[in-house]
N, C-alpha and C positions, 0 to 999 in steps of 0.2 A: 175573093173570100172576104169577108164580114170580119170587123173585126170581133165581132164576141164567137165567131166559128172559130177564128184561127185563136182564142182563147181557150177554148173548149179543147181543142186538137191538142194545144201546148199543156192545159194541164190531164188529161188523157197520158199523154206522155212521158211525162213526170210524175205520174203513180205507176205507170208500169214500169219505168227504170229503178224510183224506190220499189216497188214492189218486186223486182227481179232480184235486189241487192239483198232484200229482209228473207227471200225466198230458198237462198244461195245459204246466207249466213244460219238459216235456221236447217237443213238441214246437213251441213257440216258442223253445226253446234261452236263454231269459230267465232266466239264473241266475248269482250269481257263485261260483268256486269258488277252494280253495285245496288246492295237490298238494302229499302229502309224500312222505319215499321209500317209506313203509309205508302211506300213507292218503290219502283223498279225502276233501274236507267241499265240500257246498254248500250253497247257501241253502236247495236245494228240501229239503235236511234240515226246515230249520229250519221250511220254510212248512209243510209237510204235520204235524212234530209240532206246531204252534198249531193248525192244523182240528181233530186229534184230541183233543188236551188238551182244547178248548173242549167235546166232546162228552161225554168222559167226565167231566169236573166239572162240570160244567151236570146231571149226571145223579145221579151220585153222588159228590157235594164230599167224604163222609168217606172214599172207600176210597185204599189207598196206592197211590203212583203210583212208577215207574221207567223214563223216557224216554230215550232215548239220549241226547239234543242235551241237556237241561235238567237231567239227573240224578233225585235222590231228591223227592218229594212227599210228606211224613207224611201218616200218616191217621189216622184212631181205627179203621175198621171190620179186620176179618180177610181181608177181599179185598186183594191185590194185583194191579196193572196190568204187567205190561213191555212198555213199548213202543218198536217198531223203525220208525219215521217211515218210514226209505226203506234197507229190505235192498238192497243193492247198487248203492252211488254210485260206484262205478265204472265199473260199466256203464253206467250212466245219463249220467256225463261223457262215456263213450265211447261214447254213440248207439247204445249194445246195446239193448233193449228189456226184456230181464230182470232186472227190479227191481219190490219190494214196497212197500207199506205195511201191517204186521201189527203182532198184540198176542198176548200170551197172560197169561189172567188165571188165577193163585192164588186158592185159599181156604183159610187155615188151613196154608199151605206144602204143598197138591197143585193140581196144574196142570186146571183144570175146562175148560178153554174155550182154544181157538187161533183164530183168522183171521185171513186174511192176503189180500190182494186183489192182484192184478197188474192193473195199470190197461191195461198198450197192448195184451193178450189180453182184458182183459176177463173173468178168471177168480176166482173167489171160492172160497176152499177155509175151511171153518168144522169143526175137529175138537170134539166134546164128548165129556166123560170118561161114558165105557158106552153111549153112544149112539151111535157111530162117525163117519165124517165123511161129508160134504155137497160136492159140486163144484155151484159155480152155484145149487144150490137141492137139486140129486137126488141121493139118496142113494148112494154108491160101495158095490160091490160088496166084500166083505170077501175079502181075499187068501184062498188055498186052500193052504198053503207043502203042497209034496209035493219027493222027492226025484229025481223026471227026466219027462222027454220035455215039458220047458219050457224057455224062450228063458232061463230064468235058470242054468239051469246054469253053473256057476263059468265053463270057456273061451268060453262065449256070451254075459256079462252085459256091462250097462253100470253101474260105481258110479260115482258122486259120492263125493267127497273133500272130507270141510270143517275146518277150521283157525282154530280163533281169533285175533285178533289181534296176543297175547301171544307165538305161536310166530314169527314173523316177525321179532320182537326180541329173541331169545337162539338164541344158535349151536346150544346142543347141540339143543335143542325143534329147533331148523330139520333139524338131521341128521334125527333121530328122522322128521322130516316126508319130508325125500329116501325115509328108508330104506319107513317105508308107500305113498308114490307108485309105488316099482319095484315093490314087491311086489304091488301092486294091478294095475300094468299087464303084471307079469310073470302073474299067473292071468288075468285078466278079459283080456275085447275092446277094453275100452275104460274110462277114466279121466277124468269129466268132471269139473274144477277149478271146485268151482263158488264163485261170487263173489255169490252171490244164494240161499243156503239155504231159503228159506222157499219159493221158485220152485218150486226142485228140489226138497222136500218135497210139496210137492201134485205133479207129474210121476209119484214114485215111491207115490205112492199111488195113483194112478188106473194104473198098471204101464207106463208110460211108460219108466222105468227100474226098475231091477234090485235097488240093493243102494246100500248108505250107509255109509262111514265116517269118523269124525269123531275128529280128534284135539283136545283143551283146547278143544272148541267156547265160541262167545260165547254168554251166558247167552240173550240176545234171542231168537236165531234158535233154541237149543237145544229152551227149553221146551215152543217150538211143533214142532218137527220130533219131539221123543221123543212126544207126544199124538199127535201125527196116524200117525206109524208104530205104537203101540199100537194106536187104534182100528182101522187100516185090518186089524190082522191078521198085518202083517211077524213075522219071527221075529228076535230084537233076544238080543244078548250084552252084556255093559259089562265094561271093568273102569275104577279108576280115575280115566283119562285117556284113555280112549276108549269109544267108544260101536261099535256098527253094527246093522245092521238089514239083510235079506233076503226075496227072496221064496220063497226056500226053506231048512232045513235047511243044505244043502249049501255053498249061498253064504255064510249068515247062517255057520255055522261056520269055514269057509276065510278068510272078513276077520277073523273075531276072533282066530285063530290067525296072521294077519298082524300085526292090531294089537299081539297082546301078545306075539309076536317081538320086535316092535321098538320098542316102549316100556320092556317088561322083557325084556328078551335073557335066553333060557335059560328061557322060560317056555312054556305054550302057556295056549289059553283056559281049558284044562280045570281049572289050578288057579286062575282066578280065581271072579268071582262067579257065580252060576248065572244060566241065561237068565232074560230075564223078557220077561211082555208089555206092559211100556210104564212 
């Protein structure tokens, strides 16, 4: 076995043990939590990153670790871990159903590997860098971006909108955030707020939804949502401080010329950075 298989294997492993623990404790409702005006924390954080920590050091004690709840882990080796114990504690306090436990692991500061498990669907989404991504076991079909007679066309989409934590705590980031929300719901059908990135990632890969954009996203949920929209095919813009991602041309252009309206006013996509695929 390789060692980026037996990486793959090990973090596969370690979302389904968190994801078994968040799965357990959400529907015994056995948790304690603490609400702030900006943030949710509960223990089922804390229980699912201990199943995963135990997996991935038990396997490989030198590579670096990054878990939300516990912070920084030194390593010696050139793999890096980030790990997101439970994407969407929010929802989870609030008996939503749509919430993760994922990682996404670095080699050498490029992202090889994502997965990320939803425990109460019972869905496993595993991206690897050139090999594309996996639902459950079976390999997903690679988007086809074309420019019409698809449900994605700009006034028919559905994006996701995702936000890091840091925009919520400074006014002007929050404007900047208003002003992408109208312009998203002012083209598109529909504007799903999503509170569980890594969910909505695998969704928008299997073409459930449409199109994705992300303002100062959080590292966690990023690295895995940029791999898996690469592999799957999406057609992806960036600049700075925003990202997005399409199922076609037309869409993937129309968010980035939103985002960079209204991050940089006065701009469009075009003089930012060129497209890429992931």
């Amino acid at each position: 076995m390789s060692e980026r298989d037996a990486v793959e294997r090990t973090a596969i492993e370690a979302c389904l043990a968190g994801g078994r623990r968040l799965r357990v404790a959400f529907e015994t409702g056995d948790t304690t939590v603490e609400r702030f005006e900006h943030d949710v924390k509960s223990s089922a954080d804390r229980e699912s990153e201990s199943a995963m920590l135990d997996v991935v050091t038990d396997r490989f004690p030198t590579h670096e670790l990054d878990a939300e709840e516990s912070g920084h882990h030194g390593g010696s080796a050139d793999w890096r871990w980030v790990i997101d114990p439970l994407d969407g504690t929010n929802n989870f306090e609030s008996g939503l159903p749509s919430f993760a436990a994922a990682v996404a692991v670095e080699r050498a500061g490029t992202t090889e590997l994502g997965v990320a498990y939803v425990p109460v669907a019972d869905d496993l989404y595993v991206a690897r860098r050139s090999d594309g991504v996996r639902y459950n076991g079976r390999p997903l079909a690679t988007n086809e971006p074309d420019e019409g007679g698809s449900r994605a066309a700009v006034p028919e989409a559905t994006v996701m909108s995702v936000v890091g934590h840091d925009v919520k705590l400074h006014e002007e980031r929050a404007a900047v955030s208003r002003v992408l929300n109208e312009g998203v719901e002012d083209a598109c059908k529909r504007r799903l707020e999503s509170w569980s990135p890594t969910v909505h990632w695998g969704l928008l890969a299997r073409g459930a939804l449409d199109g994705a954009l992300c303002y100062r996203p959080d590292e966690e949920e990023q690295l895995f949502g940029e791999l898996l929209a690469g592999e799957a095919g999406l057609v992806i813009e960036r600049g700075e401080e925003w990202y997005v991602a399409g199922r076609t041309p037309e869409l993937a252009g129309s968010l980035a010329d939103i985002a960079a309206g209204a991050v940089d006013p006065g701009t469009t996509a075009d003089a930012g950075a060129e497209p890429s695929e992931g």
